[in-house]
C-alpha positions in Angstrom: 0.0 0.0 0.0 1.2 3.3 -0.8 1.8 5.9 1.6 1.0 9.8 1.5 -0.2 11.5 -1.2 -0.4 9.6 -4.7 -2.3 11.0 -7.8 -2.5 9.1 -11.1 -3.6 10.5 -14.6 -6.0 13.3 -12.8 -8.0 15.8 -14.8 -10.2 18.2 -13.9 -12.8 19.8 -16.5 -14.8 23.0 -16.1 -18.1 24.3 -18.4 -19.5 21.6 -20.8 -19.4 21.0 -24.8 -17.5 23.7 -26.3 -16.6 25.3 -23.3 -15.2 22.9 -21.3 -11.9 23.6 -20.7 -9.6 21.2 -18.7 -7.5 23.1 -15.7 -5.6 19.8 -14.9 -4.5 17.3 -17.5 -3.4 14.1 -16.7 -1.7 15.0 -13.8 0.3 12.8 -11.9 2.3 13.1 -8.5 3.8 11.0 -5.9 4.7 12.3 -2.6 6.5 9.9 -0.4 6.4 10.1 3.7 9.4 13.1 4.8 8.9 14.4 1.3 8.5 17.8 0.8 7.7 19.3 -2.9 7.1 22.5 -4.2 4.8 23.3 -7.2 5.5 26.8 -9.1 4.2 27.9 -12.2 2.1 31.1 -13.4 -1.4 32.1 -11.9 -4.0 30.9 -13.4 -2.1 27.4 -14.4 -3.9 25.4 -12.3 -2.1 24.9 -9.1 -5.5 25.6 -6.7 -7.2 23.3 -9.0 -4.8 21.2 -8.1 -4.3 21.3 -4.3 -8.0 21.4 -3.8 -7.3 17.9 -5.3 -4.8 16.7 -3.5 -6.4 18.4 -0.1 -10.0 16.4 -0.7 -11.7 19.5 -1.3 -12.6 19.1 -4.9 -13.3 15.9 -7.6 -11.4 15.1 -10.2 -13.4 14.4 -13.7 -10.8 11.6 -14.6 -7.9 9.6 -12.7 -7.0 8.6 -9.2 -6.7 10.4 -5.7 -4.9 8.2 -3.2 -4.0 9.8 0.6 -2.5 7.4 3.0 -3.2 4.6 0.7 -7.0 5.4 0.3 -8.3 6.1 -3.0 -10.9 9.1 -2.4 -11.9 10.3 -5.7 -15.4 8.4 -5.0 -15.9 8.6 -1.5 -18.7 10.1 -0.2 -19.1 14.2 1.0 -19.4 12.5 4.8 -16.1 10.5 3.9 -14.4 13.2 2.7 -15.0 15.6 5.2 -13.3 13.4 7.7 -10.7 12.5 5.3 -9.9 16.1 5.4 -9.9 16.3 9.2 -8.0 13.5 9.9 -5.6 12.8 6.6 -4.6 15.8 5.8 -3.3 19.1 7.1 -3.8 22.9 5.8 -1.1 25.7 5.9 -2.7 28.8 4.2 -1.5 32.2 3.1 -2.7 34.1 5.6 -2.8 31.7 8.6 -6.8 31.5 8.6 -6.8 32.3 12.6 -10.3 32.5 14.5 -9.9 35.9 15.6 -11.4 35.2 19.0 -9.5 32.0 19.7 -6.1 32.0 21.6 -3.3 30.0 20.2 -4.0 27.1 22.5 -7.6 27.0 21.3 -6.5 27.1 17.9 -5.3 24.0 17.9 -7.8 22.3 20.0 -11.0 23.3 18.2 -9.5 20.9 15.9 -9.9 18.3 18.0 -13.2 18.9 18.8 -14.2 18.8 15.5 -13.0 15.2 16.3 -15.2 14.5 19.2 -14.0 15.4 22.5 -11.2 17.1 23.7 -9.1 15.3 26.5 -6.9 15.6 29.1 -4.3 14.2 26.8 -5.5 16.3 23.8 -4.8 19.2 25.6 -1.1 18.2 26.7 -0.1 17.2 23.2 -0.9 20.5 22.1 1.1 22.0 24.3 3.7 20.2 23.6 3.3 20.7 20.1 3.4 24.6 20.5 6.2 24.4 22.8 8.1 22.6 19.8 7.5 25.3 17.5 8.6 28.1 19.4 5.4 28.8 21.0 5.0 28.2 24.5 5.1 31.6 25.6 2.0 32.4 23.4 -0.4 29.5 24.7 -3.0 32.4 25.3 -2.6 34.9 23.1 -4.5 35.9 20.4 -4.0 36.1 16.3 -4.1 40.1 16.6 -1.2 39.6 19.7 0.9 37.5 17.0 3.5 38.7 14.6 3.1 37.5 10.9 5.3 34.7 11.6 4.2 33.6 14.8 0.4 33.3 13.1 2.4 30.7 10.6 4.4 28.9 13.1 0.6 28.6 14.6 -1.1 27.8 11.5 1.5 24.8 11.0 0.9 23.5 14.5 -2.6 23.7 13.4 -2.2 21.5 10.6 -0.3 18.8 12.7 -2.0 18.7 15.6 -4.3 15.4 14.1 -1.3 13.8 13.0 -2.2 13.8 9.1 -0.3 11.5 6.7 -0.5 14.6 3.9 0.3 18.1 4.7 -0.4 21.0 1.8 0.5 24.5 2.2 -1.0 27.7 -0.2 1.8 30.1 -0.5 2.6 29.8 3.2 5.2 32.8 2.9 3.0 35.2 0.7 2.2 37.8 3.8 5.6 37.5 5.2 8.8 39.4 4.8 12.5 38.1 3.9 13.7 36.5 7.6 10.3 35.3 8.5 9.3 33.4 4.9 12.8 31.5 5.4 11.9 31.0 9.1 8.6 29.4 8.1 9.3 27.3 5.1 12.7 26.1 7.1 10.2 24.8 9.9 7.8 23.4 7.5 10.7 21.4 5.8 11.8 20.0 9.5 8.3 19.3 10.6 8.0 17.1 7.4 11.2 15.2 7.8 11.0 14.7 11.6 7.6 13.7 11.5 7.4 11.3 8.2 4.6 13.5 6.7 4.0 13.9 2.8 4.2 17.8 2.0 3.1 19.8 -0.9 3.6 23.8 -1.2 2.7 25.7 -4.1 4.6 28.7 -4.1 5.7 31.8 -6.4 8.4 32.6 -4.0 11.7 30.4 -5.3 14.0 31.8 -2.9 12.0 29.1 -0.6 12.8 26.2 -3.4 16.1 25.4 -1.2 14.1 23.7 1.0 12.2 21.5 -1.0 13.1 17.8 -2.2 11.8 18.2 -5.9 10.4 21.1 -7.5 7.4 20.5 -10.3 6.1 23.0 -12.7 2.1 23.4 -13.3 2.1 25.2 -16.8 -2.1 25.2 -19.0 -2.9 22.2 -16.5 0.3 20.2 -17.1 2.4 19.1 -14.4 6.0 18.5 -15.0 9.2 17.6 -12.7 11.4 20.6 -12.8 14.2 19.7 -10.9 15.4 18.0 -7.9 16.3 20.6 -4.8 18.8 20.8 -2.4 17.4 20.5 1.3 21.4 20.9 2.9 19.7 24.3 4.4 17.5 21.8 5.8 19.0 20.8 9.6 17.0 18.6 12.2 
């Protein structure tokens, strides 16, 4: 069975007859555990198409969706939605924080999306802030937070369920210089310390040092660019 995130031979189609117009063609992607990939190209080539694929979010028309060895491109909406919760973790652009939640909360209204919080819940998210750098923020909230501190959040966010598959939207796109590198840096140890499958779509390059392979989306095709150095990459 494969592991993390594995896409075979996806399209995606929009409009009918004459209009339809495929944003994805025949796409295909394999992301291994401690693998982190970057996917670059120009807006509007189909990378959120894309990672609203590979994140559950939206069907493909044609080909094969598999996340933690599960093939999902049938499943139902109920099955997907937990899928999403427990498979798969979200980093976005600009950290999607509930306003009125402290950090600590952030992390465990996950959970209870999962049922009930416990004792243990509680003390692994702890834990898992303290790890990131963030145990001196446990009750502060998103407006307290410098732009990096909302990421460094927003990625113990996406870990806190323990998801095979980990996808970030241009993670770096509201932060300056020091704090992108800061960011993407963590997200690249996260991945390799914790075995988790990790996609980031990115126009920033200057954060393709970190990445184990670098693919090109270009009018819906996806391509391997190059392989990347990760010796920036410490753990």
């Amino acid at each position: 069975m494969t592991t993390g995130l594995d896409i075979r031979n996806v399209t995606k189609y929009y409009g009918e007859g004459d209009n339809r117009i495929a944003a994805l063609d025949n796409v295909s992607i394999t992301v291994n555990p401690g693998e982190f990939v970057a996917v670059v190209g120009p807006s509007g080539s189909g990378k959120s198409t894309f990672l609203s694929i590979a994140g559950a979010l939206l069907k493909a028309s044609e080909g094969d969706v598999r996340i933690n060895g599960k093939e999902i491109s049938k499943l139902s909406d109920r099955d997907l939605s937990a899928i999403r919760l427990e498979e798969v973790g979200f980093i976005m652009q600009s950290s999607n924080l509930v306003p009125y939640l402290d950090v600590l909360d952030q992390l465990l209204i996950v959970k209870r999306m999962s049922g009930k919080v416990k004792a243990a819940d509680k003390a692994a998210a702890v834990k898992l802030l303290e790890e990131l750098g963030l145990g001196a923020k446990l009750k502060s909230f998103p407006e307290e937070l410098s732009g990096g501190e909302k990421q460094r959040t927003a990625i113990a966010r996406s870990l806190i369920n323990d998801p095979n598959v980990i996808l970030a939207d241009e993670p770096t796109a509201s932060l300056d210089t020091k704090r992108a590198h800061e960011v993407v840096r963590l997200i690249a140890q996260e991945v390799k310390t914790r075995r988790k499958a990790a996609v980031m779509v990115t126009h920033d390059e200057r954060m393709l040092e970190y990445c184990d392979k670098v693919y090109r989306m270009e009018d819906g095709k996806l391509t391997l660019s190059r392989e990347a150095s990760r010796a920036h990459v410490t753990v």
